[in-house]
N, C-alpha and C positions, 0 to 999 in steps of 0.2 A: 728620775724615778727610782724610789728603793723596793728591792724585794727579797721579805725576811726568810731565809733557807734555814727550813728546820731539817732535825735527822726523816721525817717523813717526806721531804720534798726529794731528797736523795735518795730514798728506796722505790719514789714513784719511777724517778728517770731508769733507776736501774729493773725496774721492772717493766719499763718502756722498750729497754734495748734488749731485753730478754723475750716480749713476747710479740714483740713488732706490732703492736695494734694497743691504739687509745682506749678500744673500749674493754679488753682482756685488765691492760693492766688498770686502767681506774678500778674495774669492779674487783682485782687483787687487795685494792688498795683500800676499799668501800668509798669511793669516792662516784662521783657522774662523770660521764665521758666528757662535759662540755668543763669541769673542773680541769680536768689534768690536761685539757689541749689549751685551757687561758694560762695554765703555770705554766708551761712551754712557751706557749706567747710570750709569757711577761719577762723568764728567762731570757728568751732571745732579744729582747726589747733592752734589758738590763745589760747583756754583756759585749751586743752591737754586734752579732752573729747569727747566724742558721745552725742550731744545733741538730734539725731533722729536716731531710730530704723527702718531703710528702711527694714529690713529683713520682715517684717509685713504688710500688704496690709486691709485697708490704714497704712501709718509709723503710729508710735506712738512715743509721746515723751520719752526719759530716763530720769532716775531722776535725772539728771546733766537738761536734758531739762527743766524738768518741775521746779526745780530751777532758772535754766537761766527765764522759763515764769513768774514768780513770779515775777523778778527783774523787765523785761520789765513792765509786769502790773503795778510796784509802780511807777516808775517813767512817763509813761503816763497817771498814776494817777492823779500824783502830776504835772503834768503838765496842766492834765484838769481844779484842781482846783485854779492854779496859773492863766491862761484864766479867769476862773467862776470870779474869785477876780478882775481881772484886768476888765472885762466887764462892773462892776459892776462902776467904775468909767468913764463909758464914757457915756454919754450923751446920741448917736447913736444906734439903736439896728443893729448891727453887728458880722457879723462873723459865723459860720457855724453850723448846725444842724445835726447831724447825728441819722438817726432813722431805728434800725431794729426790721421789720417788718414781719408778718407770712406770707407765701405764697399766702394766701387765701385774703388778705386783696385789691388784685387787681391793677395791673396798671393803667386803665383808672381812676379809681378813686384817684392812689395817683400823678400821670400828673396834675388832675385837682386841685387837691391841690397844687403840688408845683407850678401852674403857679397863684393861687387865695395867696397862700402866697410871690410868687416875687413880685408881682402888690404891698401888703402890705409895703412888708420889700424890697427894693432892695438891701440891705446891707448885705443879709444873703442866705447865701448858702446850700441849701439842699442836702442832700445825703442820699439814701436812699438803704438799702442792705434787702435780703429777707432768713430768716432763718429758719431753723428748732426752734419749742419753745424754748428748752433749751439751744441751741444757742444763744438765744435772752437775755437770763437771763442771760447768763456766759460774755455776750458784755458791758448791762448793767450795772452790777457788777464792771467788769471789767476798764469800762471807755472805750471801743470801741463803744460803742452807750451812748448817749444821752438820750434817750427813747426807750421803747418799746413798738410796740404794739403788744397785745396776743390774746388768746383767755382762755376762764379760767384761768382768772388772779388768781394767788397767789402770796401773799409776801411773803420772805424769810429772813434774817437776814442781806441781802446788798440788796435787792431791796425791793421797796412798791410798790404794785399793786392797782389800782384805777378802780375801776369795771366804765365803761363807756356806751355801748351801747349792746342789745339784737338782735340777727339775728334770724329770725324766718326760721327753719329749714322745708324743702318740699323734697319728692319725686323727682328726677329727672330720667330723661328715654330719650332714642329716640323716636321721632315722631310716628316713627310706633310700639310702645310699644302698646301692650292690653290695660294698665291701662293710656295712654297717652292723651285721651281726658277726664279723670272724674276730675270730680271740687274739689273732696278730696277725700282722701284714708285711711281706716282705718287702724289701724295698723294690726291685723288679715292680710289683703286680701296681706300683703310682703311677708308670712310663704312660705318658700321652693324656692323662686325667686331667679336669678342668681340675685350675689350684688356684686358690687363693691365697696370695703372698704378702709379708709384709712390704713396704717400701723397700727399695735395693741400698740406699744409704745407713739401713740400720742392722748395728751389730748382729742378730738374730738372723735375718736376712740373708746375710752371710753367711753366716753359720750353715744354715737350711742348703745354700745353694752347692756350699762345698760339699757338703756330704750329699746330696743328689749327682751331684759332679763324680766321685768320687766310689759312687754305685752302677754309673752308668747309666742314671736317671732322668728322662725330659718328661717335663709336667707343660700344660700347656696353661699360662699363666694368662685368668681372665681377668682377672681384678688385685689393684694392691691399695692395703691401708695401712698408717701408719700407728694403729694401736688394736687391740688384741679383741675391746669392744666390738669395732666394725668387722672384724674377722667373724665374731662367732657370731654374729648377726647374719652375714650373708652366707654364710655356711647355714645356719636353720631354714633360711629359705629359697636356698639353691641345691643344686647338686651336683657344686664340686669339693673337693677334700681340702686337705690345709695340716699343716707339721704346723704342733700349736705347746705348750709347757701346759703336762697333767694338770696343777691346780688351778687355773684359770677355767677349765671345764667344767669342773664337778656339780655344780649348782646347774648346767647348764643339762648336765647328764641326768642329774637326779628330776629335772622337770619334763624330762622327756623331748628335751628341744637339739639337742646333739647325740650324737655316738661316737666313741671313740675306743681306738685300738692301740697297744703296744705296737711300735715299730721297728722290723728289726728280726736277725742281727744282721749286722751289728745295733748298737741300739744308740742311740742321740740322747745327750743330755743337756742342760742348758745350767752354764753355773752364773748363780746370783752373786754379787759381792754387795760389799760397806764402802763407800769412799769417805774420805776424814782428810782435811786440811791438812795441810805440814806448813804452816806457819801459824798457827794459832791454838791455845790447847783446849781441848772438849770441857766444860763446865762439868760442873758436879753432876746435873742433871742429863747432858748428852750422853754422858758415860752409864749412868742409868739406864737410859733407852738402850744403848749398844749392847748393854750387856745383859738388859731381857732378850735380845734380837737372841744373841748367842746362846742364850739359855733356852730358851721354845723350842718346844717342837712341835708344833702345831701351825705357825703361823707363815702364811706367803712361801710357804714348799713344802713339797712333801719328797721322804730318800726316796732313792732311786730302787727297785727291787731290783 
């Protein structure tokens, strides 16, 4: 049996081992769920292996898989950098951007960017996917993203992080929270408050826990999610508090569905970075994107006062 591997069959599997679920990455991919489980079939029928561990919830790759991932990743690689080279001799800034992003970093605000960079570039095409951090890094790395943006950026030995912009971190609450009309909140008056937290494996999380650590702080944690949506959700119709990054709220404040406070002092900030490949150079067009990011001052943060 033969089966033809194009460069789309190699971004399906890499988007297979990035989101652990057939039916995330088919519809990454616009494909049906029952598509990208018969090209895994037909894969493992082809190479006389198990490249996925279904037995496991989510699957996991085997090491025929994470071999076969290897292979995709070089050659999407080297495809990226075959593009990067070929861009470089055209004149036109053209051709597509791919950038993932943290959960937190907001629609309305990356809308308002991609329609302020079409107006720039009409030649260039944005795409824009929302990941967990380390997600973000493994894309990067990888050559499934372009860019990334983070939050506590770090560099690594395939990516460089470019610390960018500071989010000044506040109290959020329901309206009719006790502490929901004061102008700032110390950090003492949190101790024993229901809080809702991010997940404990994510950067922020961290962040949050040390500096409660660090105050002398216990919150008494009822709920944790892993993106910034389900936070302000259960913050509107609850009434416990939550350390959340100012622009994430605002839409949220202006609708009367949150309140929030400065925290502090001392006062908590949250810094955003860029992350950029170190083996592969940014296209005419990435460089573009990067260097509106760097040039706004409007968009995914607001300074810190």
């Amino acid at each position: 049996m033969a089966l033809n591997l194009t460069l789309s069959h190699l971004e399906l599997f890499q988007q297979l081992a990035d989101t652990r679920s057939f039916s995330k990455a088919a519809r990454a991919r616009g494909l049906s769920q029952s598509a990208a489980s018969q090209h895994v079939q037909d894969l493992e029928s082809l190479l006389g292996v198990t490249v996925i561990d279904r037995s496991r919830r989510p699957f996991e790759l085997t090491p025929a898989g994470e071999l076969y991932l290897a292979f995709c990743q070089d050659v999407v690689l080297r495809r990226s950098g075959f593009e990067a080279a070929l861009g470089e001799l055209k004149e036109k800034t053209e051709g597509t951007v791919r950038v993932a992003a943290i959960y937190s970093v907001g629609l309305t605000e990356m809308v308002r960017l991609e329609s302020e960079f079409g107006q720039l570039y009409p030649g260039v095409r944005l795409e824009v996917s929302y990941l967990r951090p380390a997600r973000i890094y493994e894309a990067v790395a990888a050559g499934r993203a372009d860019i990334g943006i983070v939050s506590y950026p770090e560099s690594t030995a395939e990516v460089a992080a470019e610390e960018w912009r500071e989010e000044e971190m506040v109290v959020a609450m329901n309206p009719r929270h006790s502490l929901a009309r004061r102008r700032d909140i110390l950090p003492f008056e949190l101790n024993g408050l229901d809080f809702v937290a991010f997940e404990e494996d994510l950067p922020i999380r961290k962040a949050i826990d040390r500096y409660l650590r660090e105050q002398l702080v216990e919150v008494n944690v009822t709920m944790q999610f892993d993106n910034l949506a389900a936070i302000r959700e259960a913050l509107a119709v609850g009434n416990a508090v939550s350390i959340v990054p100012r622009p994430v709220t605002e839409a949220d404040v202006r609708q009367g569905r949150l309140a929030v406070a400065p925290l502090g002092p001392p006062r908590l900030v949250r810094p955003v970075g860029l992350l950029a490949p170190r083996r592969r150079p940014w296209t005419k067009a990435v460089q573009a994107f990067a260097r509106l990011l760097r040039e706004s001052e409007e968009l995914l943060a607001i300074p810190v006062s």
